[in-house]
C-alpha positions, -999 to +999 in steps of 0.1 A: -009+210-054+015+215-027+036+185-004+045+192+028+068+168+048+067+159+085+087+128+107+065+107+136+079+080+152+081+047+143+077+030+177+116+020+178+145+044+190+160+072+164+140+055+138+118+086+127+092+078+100+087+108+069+052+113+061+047+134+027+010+147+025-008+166+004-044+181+009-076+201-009-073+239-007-102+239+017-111+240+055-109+204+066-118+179+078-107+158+050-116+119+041-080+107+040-060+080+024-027+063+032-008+051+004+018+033+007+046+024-019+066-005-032+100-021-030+131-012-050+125-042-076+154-070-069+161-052-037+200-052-045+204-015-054+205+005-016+208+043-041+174+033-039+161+030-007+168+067+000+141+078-025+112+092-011+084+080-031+051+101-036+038+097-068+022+125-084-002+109-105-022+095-074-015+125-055-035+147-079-066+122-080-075+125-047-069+160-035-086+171-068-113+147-055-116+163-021-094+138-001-059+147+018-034+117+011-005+108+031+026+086+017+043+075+047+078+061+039+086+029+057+118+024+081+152+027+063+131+042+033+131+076+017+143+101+047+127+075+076+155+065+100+166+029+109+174-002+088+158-012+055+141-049+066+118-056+047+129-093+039+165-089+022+189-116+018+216-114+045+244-115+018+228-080+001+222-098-029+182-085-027+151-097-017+150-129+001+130-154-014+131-173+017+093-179+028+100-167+069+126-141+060+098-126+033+069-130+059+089-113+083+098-083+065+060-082+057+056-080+095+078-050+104+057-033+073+033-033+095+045-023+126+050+012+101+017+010+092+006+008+131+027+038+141+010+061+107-026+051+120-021+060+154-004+092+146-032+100+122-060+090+150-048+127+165-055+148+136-084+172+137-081+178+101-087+143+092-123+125+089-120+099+114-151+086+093-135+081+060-105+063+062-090+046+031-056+026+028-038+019-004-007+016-024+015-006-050+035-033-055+041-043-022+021-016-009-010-027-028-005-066-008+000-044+023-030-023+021-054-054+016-035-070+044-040-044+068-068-035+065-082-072+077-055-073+105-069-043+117-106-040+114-128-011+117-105+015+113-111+020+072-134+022+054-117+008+018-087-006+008-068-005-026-048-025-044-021-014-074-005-045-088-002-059-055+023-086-044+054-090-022+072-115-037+074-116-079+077-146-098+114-147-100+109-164-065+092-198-071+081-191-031+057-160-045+031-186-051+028-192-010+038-158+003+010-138-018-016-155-014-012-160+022-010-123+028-039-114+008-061-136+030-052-118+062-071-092+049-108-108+038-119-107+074-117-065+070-157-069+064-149-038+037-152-032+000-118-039-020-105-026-050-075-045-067-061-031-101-035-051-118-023-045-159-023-077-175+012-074-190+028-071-153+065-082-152+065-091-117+030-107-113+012-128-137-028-116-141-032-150-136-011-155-102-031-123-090-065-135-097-061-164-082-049-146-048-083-125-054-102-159-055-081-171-023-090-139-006-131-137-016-133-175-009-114-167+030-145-142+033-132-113+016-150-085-005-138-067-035-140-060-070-107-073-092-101-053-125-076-060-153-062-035-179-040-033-207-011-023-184+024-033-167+036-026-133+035+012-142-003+011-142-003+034-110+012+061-136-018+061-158-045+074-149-067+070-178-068+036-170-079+034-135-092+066-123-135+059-137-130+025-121-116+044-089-142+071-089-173+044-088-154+028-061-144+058-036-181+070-041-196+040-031-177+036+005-196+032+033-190+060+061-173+044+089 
């Protein structure tokens, strides 16, 4: 399997966005998923925000499925240009657990997200028809979230351990679930996959924003396994439940 690397723009001056993709050895056009990733953990380490993260685990499951995947690395991220503001503390210690600062950083997230879909909308190698959007940690919460605050434009969504605050901020109990339940009004299947043994989420905490999110209208199927946040790494565990799921998705 092969990466290749490309920049779009984010939407704000010299603030270039890096897009890693990989796709099937085949003539396209190709069903396509966006996956996006998580934070740094506490948020305090910056060595860390320079890492450009495309996972090779998830990478191989889908192109060896057929699909093209792209891991779009959010501002001040990987190689993407600008600042990192994704809710940090103003005194560097990490992530904020300040309820406004956290939603906000949620909220430029997005504006990322935005600038990926609409570069995407121009691809003829993509299949406008089979859109998917996933990713972890803070990607998973993102994915479920996005898709709802911007219907009809895919056709799943999945969630890996998905969250934006963990539960060294007592405030994680308001910010998740009131993410989550922008995205029930998607009107699309959900997946969410959390590993019981998570160090950031409780199962418990995410099953109850999966209860939050069906009873605001979403749709989804929630699955837990014997797992920590590193679930995304092991593909054993998830990739059957993943395979009933991707085949079952509606054209768009």
């Amino acid at each position: 399997m092969k990466f290749e690397r490309f920049f779009i723009s984010s939407g704000e001056a010299d603030a270039q966005l890096e897009i890693v993709a990989a796709k099937p050895q085949r003539e396209g056009p190709y069903p396509t998923i966006i996956f996006n990733h998580g934070s740094t953990g506490r948020g305090h380490n910056k060595s860390l925000f320079s890492r450009t993260v495309c996972p090779a685990a998830i990478a191989n499951y889908f192109v060896g499925r057929g699909w093209a995947i792209l891991f779009p690395q959010r501002r001040g991220r990987g190689k993407s240009g600008g600042n990192y503001g994704e809710g940090l503390a103003l005194d560097g210690s990490g992530y904020s657990c300040n309820v406004d600062i956290a939603i906000a950083g949620f909220e430029r997230a997005v504006e990322d997200v935005d600038a990926v879909v609409s570069h995407l909308r121009g691809w003829p190698e993509v299949d406008q028809s089979r859109l998917a959007i996933a990713g972890v940690s803070r990607g998973g919460i993102l994915a479920i979230a996005y898709a709802g605050m911007r219907p009809n434009i895919f056709n799943g969504a999945i969630n890996f351990n998905g969250g934006w605050l963990g539960r060294g901020c007592a405030s994680h109990e308001v910010v998740n679930p009131s993410i989550f339940e922008r995205g029930a009004s998607a009107g699309i299947p959900t997946l969410w996959l959390h590993g019981s043994h998570d160090q950031y989420y409780r199962i418990e905490h995410c099953r109850e924003n999966f209860e939050r999110f069906l009873s605001a209208g979403g749709q989804g199927e929630f699955i837990s396994v014997s797992a920590g946040h590193a679930l995304l790494f092991k593909p054993a565990l998830w990739a059957n439940h993943v395979d009933h799921y991707i085949a079952a998705l509606p054209n768009g």
